[in-house]
C-alpha positions, -999 to 999 in steps of 0.1 A, spaced: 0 0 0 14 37 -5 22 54 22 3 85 31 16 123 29 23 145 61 -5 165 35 -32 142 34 -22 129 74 -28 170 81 -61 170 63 -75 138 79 -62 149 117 -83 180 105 -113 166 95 -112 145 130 -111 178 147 -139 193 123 -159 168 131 -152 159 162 -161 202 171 -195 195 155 -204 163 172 -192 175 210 -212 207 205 -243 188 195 -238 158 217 -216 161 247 -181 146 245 -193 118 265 -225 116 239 -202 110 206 -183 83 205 -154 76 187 -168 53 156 -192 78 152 -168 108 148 -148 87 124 -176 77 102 -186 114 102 -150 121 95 -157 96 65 -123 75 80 -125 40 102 -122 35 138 -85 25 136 -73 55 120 -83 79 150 -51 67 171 -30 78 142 -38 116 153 -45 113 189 -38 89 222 -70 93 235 -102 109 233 -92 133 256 -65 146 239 -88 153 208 -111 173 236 -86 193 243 -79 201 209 -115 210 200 -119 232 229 -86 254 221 -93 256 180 -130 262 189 -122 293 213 -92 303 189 -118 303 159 -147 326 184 -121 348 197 -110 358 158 -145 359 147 -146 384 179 -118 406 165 -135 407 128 -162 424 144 -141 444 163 -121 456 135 -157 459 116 -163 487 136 -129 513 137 -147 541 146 -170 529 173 -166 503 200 -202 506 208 -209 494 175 -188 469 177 -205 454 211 -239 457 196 -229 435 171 -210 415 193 -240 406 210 -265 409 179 -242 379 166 -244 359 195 -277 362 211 -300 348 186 -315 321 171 -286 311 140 -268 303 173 -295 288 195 -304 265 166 -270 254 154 -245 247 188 -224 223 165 -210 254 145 -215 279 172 -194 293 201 -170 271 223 -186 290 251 -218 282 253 -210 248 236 -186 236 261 -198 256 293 -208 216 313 -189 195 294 -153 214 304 -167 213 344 -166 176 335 -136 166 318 -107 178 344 -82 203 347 -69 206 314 -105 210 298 -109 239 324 -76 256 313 -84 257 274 -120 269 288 -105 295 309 -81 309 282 -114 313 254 -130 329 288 -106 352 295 -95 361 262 -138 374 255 -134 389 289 -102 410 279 -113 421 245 -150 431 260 -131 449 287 -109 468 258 -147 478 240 -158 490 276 -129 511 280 -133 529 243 -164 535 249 -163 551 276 -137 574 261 -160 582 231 -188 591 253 -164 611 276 -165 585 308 -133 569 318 -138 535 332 -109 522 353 -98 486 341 -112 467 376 -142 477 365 -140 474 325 -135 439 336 -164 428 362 -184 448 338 -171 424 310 -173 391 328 -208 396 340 -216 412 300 -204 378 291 -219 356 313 -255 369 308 -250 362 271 -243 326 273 -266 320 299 -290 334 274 -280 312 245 -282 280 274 -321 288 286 -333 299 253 -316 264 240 -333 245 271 -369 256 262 -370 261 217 -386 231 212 -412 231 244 -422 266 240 -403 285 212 -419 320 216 -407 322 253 -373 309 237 -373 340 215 -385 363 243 -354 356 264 -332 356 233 -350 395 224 -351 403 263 -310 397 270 -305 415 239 -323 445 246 -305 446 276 -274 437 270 -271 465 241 -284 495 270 -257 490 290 
């Protein structure tokens, strides 16, 4: 048999992680196995222990590409928006409080994705977690701080950043309730989707 290129061995370990990000966000990592992430990756069971040791280790890797990918995403729209940082939180939220994202977690947001599954899976899960937290808390914080300068308010940075972590918190805890109930009653799933955002863009 030929061998196979470091190419097409970079493309396959890819396709793993693709889908691999799309199952765990749909499922739970606990609630897609390994066959079935292989025969979505369109490879056999064997050929998952050519890219990683364990399960785990392919957690871990969907957790850091998943927040690496959001936090980008996050700078587009920050870079959307030169002139004002308001603009660019409105849209921040706009983007991530609604229902493209309520009805598709296996291509949205490590964040909301991931929240009970990295409280699950250990240390290590926690860290990646923590690094996609902290990197939306510090660019949320940076918005907070421009505009208050635009409006003529200086915020100090202790508070830019409580002000950012509870920003951020209210919108995933958005996306998770309006998630819990779309199916069971999707008008009050819409009303807290509309309800956060309201809010969250007045502040």
């Amino acid at each position: 048999m030929p061998r196979i290129t470091q190419e097409q061995k970079r493309l396959n370990r890819e396709k793993i992680v693709t889908a691999a990000g799309e199952g765990f966000r749909l499922r739970g990592i606990d609630g897609f196995g390994i066959e079935q992430l292989m025969k979505s990756a369109g490879m056999t069971h064997g050929g998952f222990y050519n890219h990683f040791a364990s399960k785990d280790a392919l957690a871990l890797e969907v957790l850091h590409q998943g927040f690496t990918d959001s936090l980008a995403a996050l700078d587009a729209i920050r870079k959307a928006h030169p002139g004002s940082a308001r603009a660019a939180l409105d849209d921040m939220v706009d983007r991530y409080v609604n229902a493209e994202h309520r009805d598709h977690p296996e291509v949205g947001c490590a964040s909301a994705a991931f929240v009970s599954d990295a409280g699950r899976h250990g240390v290590a899960a926690q860290a990646e977690y923590r690094r996609g937290l902290n990197g939306y808390f510090e660019a949320i914080a940076d918005m907070l701080i421009e505009c208050g300068r635009e409006s003529g308010t200086e915020l100090a940075p202790a508070e830019a950043r409580e002000h950012a972590v509870a920003l951020f918190s209210q919108m995933i805890g958005a996306v998770l309730l309006s998630r819990a109930i779309a199916d069971a009653a999707p008008e009050l799933s819409d009303e807290v989707l509309a309800a956060n955002r309201r809010r969250l863009k007045a502040v």
